[in-house]
N, C-alpha and C positions, 0 to 999 in steps of 0.2 A: 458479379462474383463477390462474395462474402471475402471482406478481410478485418481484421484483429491488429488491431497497435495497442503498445502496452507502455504504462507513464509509471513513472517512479514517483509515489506521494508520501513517504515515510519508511522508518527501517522497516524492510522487508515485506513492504507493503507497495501492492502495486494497482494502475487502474488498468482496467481492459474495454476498449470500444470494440463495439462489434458495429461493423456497417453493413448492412441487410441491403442489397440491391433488392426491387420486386421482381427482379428475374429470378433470384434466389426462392420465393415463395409464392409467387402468384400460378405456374404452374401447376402447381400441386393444392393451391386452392382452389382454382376451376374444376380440377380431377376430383378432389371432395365434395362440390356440389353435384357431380354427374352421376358420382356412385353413390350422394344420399338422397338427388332425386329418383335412382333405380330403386331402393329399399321403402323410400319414403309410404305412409300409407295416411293416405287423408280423405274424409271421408269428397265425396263427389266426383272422385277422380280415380281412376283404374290403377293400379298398383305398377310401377314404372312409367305411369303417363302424364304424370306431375310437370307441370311446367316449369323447366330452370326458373324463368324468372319470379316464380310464387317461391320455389324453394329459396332463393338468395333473398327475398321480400323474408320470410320467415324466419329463416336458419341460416343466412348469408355473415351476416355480424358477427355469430359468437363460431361458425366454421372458419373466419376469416382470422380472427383472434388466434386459434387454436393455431392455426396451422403457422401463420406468424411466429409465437411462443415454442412452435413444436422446430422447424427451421434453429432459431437462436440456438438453442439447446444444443441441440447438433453440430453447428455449425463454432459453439464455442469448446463441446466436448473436444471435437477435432483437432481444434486450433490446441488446447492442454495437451493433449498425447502427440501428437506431431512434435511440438516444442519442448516436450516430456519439463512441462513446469512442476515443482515440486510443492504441493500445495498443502493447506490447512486447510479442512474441510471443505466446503463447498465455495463457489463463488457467491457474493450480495451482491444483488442486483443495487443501483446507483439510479434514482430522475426517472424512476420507470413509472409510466401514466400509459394504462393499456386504453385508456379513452382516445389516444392519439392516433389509434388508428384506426383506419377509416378504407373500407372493402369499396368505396366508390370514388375513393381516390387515394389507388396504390401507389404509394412511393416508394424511394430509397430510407430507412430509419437506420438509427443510432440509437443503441444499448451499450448503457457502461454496468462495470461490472469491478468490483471490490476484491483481492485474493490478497490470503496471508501466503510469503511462503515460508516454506520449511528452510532453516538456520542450516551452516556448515559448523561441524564443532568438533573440539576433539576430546576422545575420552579419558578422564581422568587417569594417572600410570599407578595403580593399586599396588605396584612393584616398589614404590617409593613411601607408601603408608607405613606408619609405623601400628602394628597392631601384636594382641597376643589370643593364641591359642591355647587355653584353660583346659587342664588336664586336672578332674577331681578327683581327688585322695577316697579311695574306698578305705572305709575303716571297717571295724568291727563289729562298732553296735552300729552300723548300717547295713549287715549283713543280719546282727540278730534284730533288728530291728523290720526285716523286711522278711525273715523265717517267719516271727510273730506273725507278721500282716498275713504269710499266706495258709499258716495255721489255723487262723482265725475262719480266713474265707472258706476255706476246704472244711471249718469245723464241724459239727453238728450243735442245732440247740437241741437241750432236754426242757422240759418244765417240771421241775420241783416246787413241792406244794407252796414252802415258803421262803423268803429273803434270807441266806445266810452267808452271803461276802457280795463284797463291794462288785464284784464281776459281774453281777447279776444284771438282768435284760429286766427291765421294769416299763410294759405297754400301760400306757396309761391316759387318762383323758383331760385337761384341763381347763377346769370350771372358774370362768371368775366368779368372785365373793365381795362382799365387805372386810372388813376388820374381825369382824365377830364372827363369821364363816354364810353368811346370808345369800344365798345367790344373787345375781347382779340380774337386772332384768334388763332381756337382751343384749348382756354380755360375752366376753367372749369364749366361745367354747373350741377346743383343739383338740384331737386325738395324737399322741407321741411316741417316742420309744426313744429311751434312754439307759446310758448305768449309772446303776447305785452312787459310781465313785463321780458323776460329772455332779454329782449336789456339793456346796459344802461338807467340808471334813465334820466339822460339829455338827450336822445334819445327818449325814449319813447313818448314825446309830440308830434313829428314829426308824427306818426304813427295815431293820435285821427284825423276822421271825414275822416279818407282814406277808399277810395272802393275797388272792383277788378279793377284789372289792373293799378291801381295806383302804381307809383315803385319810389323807393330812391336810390342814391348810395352814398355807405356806405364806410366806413375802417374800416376792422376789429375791431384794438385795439382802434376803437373809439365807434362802434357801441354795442360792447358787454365787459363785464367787463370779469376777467380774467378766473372763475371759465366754465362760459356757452361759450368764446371764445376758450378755449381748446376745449371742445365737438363738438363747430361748424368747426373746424378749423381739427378735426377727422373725420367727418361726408362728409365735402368736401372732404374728402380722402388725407388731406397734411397731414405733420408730426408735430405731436402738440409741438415736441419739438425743432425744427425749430422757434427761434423768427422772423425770418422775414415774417413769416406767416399772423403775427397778420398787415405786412404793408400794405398785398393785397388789394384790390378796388371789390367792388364787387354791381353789381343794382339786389335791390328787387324787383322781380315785385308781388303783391298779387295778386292770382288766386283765392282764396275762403276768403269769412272775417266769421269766425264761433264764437260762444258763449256758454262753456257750462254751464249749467241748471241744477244746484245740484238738486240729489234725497233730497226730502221733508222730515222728521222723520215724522212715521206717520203708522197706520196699513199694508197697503199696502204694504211700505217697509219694514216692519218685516215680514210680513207673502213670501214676494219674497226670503228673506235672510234666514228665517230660516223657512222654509212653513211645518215641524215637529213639531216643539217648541214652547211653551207655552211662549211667547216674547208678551205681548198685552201694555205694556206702555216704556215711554221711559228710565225708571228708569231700565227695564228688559233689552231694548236693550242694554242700556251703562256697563250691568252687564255682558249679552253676551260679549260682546266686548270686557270687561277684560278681562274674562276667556281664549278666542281666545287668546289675546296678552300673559295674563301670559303662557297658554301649549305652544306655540312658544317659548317663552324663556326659557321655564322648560325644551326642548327639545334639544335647545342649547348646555344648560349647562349639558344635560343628552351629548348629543355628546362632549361638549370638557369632562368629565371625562372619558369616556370611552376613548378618543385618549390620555391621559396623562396615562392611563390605559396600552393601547399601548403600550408606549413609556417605560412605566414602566418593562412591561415583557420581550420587545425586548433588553432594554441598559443595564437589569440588570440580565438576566438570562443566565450565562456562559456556551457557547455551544462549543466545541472544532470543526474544520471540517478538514475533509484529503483533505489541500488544493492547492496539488501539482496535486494529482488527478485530481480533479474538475479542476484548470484551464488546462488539457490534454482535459479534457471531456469537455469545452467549445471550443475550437479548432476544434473539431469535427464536430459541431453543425454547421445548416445554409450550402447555397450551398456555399459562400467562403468562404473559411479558410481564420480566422484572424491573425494578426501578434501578437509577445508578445507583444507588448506595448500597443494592444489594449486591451487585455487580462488582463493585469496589472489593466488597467483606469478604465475596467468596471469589474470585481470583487469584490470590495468591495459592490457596490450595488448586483451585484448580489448575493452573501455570506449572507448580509443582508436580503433579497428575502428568500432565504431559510432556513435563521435562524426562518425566522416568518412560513414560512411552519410548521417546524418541531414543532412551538412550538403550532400552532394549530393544527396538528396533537394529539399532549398531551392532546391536551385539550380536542378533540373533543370523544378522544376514552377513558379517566380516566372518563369522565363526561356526558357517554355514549349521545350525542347531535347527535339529528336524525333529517331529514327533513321528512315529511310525503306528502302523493299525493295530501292531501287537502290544504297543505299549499304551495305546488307550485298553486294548481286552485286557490287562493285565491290570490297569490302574481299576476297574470296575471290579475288577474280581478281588484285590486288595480291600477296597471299599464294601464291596457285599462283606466277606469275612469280619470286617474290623467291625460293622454293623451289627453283625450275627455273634460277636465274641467267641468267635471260629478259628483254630492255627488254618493257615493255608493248606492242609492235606485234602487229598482226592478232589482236587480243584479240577478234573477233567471229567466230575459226574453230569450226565446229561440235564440238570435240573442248574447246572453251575451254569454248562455253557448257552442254553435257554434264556437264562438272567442276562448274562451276557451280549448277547447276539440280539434281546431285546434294548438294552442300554445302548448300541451300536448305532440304532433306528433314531434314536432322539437327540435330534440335532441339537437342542438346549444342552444336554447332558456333557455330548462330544466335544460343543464348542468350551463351557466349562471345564471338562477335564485334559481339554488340549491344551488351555493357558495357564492350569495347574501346569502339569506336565514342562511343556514350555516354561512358565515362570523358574520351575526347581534348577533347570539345567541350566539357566543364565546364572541362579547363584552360585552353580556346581562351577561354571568356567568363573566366575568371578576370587572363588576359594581358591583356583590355582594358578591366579595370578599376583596372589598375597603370599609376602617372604613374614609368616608370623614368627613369633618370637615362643615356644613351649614357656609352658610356665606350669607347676603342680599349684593345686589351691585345695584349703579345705571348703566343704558343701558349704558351709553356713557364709562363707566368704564369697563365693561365687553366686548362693541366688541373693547375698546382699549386693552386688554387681549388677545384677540382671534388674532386681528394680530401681535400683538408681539410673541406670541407661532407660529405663520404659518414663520413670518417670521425668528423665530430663526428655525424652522426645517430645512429651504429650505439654 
């Protein structure tokens, strides 16, 4: 009979024998040569009338092997759920030489076998953080400033024959040159679209009462100021951080001269923007308009608590790991084996990786957090829409739930948008275990916040 002793050789790190009697496996290797001499087909010999002993001559060794190897497996699985041992990945095998055995002289064998286990720890008490909950100040010019953006979008272009204000829409192509206006041979050529007003201000008058086909040549670091000469200076595909960018030569020629036609405040466009809504004056739309801005920034400030949330449970919740183990069982992993030093570099991110495993594992099973089937069909159907730049209305047409019901079928998909799913509710209970502090901020304050946290993470 098979039995399993287990040695303590480092934190949390243990060895496992497995002692293989041949009563354990030699049965059931006899019974593998009797049912591959029945299948067996070789030529001179009747199909089932194979002689055992040709067949063990043959196929005896590597059946002998298999069923060996297939026994351990078994017999070590067992031994793990029986003892319900809490483990890290798989067991490594330890001294293992499958040359050792030997079908013509069955013995008792010894397998050792390697297991990390999984840590006891407790989770950080998020009730004792000190954090704040950023409530951004809607002002004014961010409600005219967000009318404009959707005036714009909703606009109409016209094309007027020529350039006559800065608003203007100018499609254009551009050619590198020389100094003197010489085309560049196999230079670079771009086609763009820009306004009149992102050229320099002293340039800008160059441009009034130009048609198609009318063209300039330009220098960069004269034709455009520094903020919009990066972006063009990106866009032509050079390196923005390269100054001698800014000295290239380049002719505009304009292909299209366009104008857009801000959307009008006005019925129409409230009932296009919000064609549900009870929106009928413009006092209702500028109130819409808040509300939009403020849940965007309520939304925010709901995402950075919960990532200080994060940050909180992860740097402050002491997790021990058997970490001689795991970097064995990373060596393992992947068709090439890595070197230690690789091993070394990339460790700590990965320790990290599984520190946050473990600690939503706690979470998700102390606070019993379930996904349900309707809240995967719901998160695809969110996802189709946001795709499709669709409100969620008549999400019950037959071509919706089709999408749907096909997304359901692909396990890839499922399994990704169940840990979406899952991941959001572990921060959702992590936010109400936070005593935050309210605090009003202005915008320019808050996303100066937001990159000073992204940039102290990275």
């Amino acid at each position: 009979m098979a039995t399993v002793t287990k040695e303590t050789i480092g934190l949390l790190n243990e060895k496992l024998t497995l002692k293989l009697e041949k009563t354990d496996y030699l049965p059931a290797f006899e019974k593998s040569l009797k049912e591959y001499s029945k299948k067996a087909n070789i030529p001179g010999f009747r199909k089932g009338m194979v002689p055992a002993g040709l067949i063990k001559k043959m196929y005896g060794a590597s059946l002998f092997t298999d069923e060996v190897l297939r026994t351990v497996d078994r017999e070590l699985i067992k031994y793990l759920e029986t003892e319900k041992l809490n483990i890290f990945a798989q067991p490594l095998p330890l001294e293992m030489d499958i040359r050792q055995l030997d079908m013509n002289n069955p013995i008792d064998y010894n397998f050792h076998f390697e297991v990390g286990m999984k840590p006891e720890f407790k989770l950080a008490d998020l009730s004792k953080a000190k954090m704040t909950r950023h409530k951004v100040i809607v002002t004014e010019k961010m409600i005219e400033t967000e009318i404009t953006r959707l005036q714009n979008r909703y606009g109409n272009m016209s094309e007027p024959e020529s350039v006559t204000t800065e608003e203007n829409v100018l499609n254009v192509s551009f050619i590198e040159t020389d100094d003197n206006g010489n085309e560049v041979k196999g230079g670079i050529k771009k086609d763009n679209s820009l306004l009149v007003k992102y050229f320099s201000e002293k340039f800008r008058s160059k441009w009034m009462g130009r048609k198609k086909d009318d063209s300039e040549i330009v220098q960069l670091k004269t034709a455009f100021d520094e903020k919009e000469r990066e972006w063009i200076i990106s866009d032509l595909g050079m390196d923005k951080e390269d100054v001698t960018m800014a000295d290239k030569y380049f002719k505009i020629v304009i292909t299209k001269v366009g104008l857009l036609e801000k959307k009008k405040l006005g019925d129409e466009f409230y009932k296009q923007l919000y064609p549900n809504e009870e929106v009928m004056t413009e006092a209702d739309f500028r109130n819409k308009v808040k509300e939009e801005i403020q849940a965007y920034w309520d939304n925010q400030a709901k995402s950075q608590l919960q990532h200080m949330a994060y940050h909180e449970l992860l740097d402050e919740t002491t997790i021990e790991f058997p970490e001689a183990f795991l970097k064995k069982w990373m060596k393992t992993q992947g068709e090439k084996e890595r070197t230690d030093e690789e091993i070394e570099s990339e460790f700590p991110t990965f320790k990290n990786q599984l520190k946050w495993t473990l600690i939503s594992e706690r979470i998700v099973i102390e606070n019993n957090i379930q996904v349900q089937p309707d809240e995967l069909r719901n998160f695809a159907k969110q996802q189709l829409f946001g795709y499709m730049g669709m409100a969620a209305t008549g999400d019950d047409q037959p071509w919706v739930n089709e999408y749907v019901e096909k997304m359901m079928k692909d396990r890839k998909y499922i399994e990704d948008a169940y840990n979406r799913i899952q991941t959001q509710k572990i921060f959702d209970w992590a936010e109400t275990q936070v005593n935050a502090t309210e605090k009003e901020i202005v915008m320019e304050e808050f996303v100066k916040l937001q990159e000073e946290h992204q940039h102290h993470q990275h």
